[in-house]
N, C-alpha and C positions, 0 to 999 in steps of 0.2 A: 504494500500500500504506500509506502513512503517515497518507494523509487516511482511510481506512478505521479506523484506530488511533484519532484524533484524536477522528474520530464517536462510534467504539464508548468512548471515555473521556468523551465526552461526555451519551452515554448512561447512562452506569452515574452520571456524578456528577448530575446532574437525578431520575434514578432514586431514589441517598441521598437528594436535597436533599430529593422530595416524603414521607418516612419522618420528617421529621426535628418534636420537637417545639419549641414556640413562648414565650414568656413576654411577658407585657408588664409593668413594673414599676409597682405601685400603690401602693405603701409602701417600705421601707427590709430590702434582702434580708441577712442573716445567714451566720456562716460556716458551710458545707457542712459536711451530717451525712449518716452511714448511710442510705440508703433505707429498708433495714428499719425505722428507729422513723419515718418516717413514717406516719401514717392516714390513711386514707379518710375522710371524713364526709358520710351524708348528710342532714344537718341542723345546724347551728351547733350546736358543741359547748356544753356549760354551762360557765359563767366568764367567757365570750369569747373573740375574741381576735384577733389585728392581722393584716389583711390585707397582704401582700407582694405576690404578681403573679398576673395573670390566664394562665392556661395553656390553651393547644391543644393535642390530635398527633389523628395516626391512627397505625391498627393497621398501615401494613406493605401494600406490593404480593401479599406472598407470604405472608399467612397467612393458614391456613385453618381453617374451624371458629367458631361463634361462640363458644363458650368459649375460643377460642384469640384469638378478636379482642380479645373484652373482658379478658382477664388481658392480653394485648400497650399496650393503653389503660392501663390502671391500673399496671403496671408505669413506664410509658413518662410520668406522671402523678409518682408518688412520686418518678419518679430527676431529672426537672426541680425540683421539690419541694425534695427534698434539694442538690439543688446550690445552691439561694436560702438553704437557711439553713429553710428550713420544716419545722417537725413535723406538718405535715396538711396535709389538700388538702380544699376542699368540694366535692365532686362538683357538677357541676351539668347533666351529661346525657350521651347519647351519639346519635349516628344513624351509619346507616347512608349511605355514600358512595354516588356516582353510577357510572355501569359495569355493569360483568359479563360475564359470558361471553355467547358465541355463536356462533354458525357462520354461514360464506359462501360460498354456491357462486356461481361466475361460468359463462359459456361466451363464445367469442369465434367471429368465422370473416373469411372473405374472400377475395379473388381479387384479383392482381396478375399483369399480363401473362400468363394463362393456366393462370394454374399458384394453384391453391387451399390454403386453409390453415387449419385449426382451431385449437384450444385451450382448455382449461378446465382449472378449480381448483376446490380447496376449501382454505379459510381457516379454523380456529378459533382463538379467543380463549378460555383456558382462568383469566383472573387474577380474581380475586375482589373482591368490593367489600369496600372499608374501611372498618371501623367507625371513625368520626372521637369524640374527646371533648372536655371542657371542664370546668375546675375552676380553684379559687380556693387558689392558692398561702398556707394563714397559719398562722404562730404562736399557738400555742396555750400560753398560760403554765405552767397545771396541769392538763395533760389528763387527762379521768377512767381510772379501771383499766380493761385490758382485759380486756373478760367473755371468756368462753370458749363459742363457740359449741354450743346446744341440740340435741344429739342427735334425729332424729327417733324419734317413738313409733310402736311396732308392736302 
């Protein structure tokens, strides 16, 4: 029973570990701010500005939906961001992870001393592929206002 426990805790922490996001430090990281004032950018802001660290994640075992991957990405983006001390991140791409779902059917059979025996399954895999991302952890000294997104016209 214990090694059963041991497994299943083992599983669940390998489980977090592959959620978790990444940094590599490129510059000099600053004290932790808000998530909220970090931006996105995708394009080098105007003015400049000093790069801090190269950032990874993906989206998560368990989420579904691509607009739920990509805000899980960019979420998970800003909050590494902000713990370096960065007011933006330069987006620099996203793909889609390897996997996905699928089904398996088996069948089995055999004979031993007289007496025969069958068996068969079905197996599904129901977890979703990961949208993976990448951006550039930096400081942005005077970063420009933020516009307010354009309504579509009807």
């Amino acid at each position: 029973m214990r090694a059963i426990r041991v497994s299943l805790l083992l599983l669940v922490a390998l489980a977090m570990a592959g959620c978790a996001t990444s940094h590599v430090l490129t510059g000099t990281p600053r004290p932790p701010i808000d998530p909220a004032q970090v931006r996105i950018y995708h394009g080098p802001p105007p003015g400049g500005y000093e790069e801090i660290a190269i950032l990874e994640t993906a989206s998560g075992a368990f989420t579904y939906g691509e607009q739920n991957k990509t805000d899980a990405v960019l979420r998970k983006l800003r909050e590494e961001a902000a713990s370096l001390g960065a007011n933006g991140v330069l987006f620099q791409g996203s793909a889609d992870g390897y996997g996905g779902g699928g089904v398996s059917v088996g069948a089995g059979g055999g004979r031993i001393g007289g007496s025969s025996f069958g068996g068969a399954g079905v197996g599904v895999n129901i977890s979703p592929r990961q949208k993976h991302a990448s951006g550039i952890a930096i400081y942005v000294p005077n970063p420009p206002p933020q516009t307010a997104p354009v309504p579509p016209e009807e």
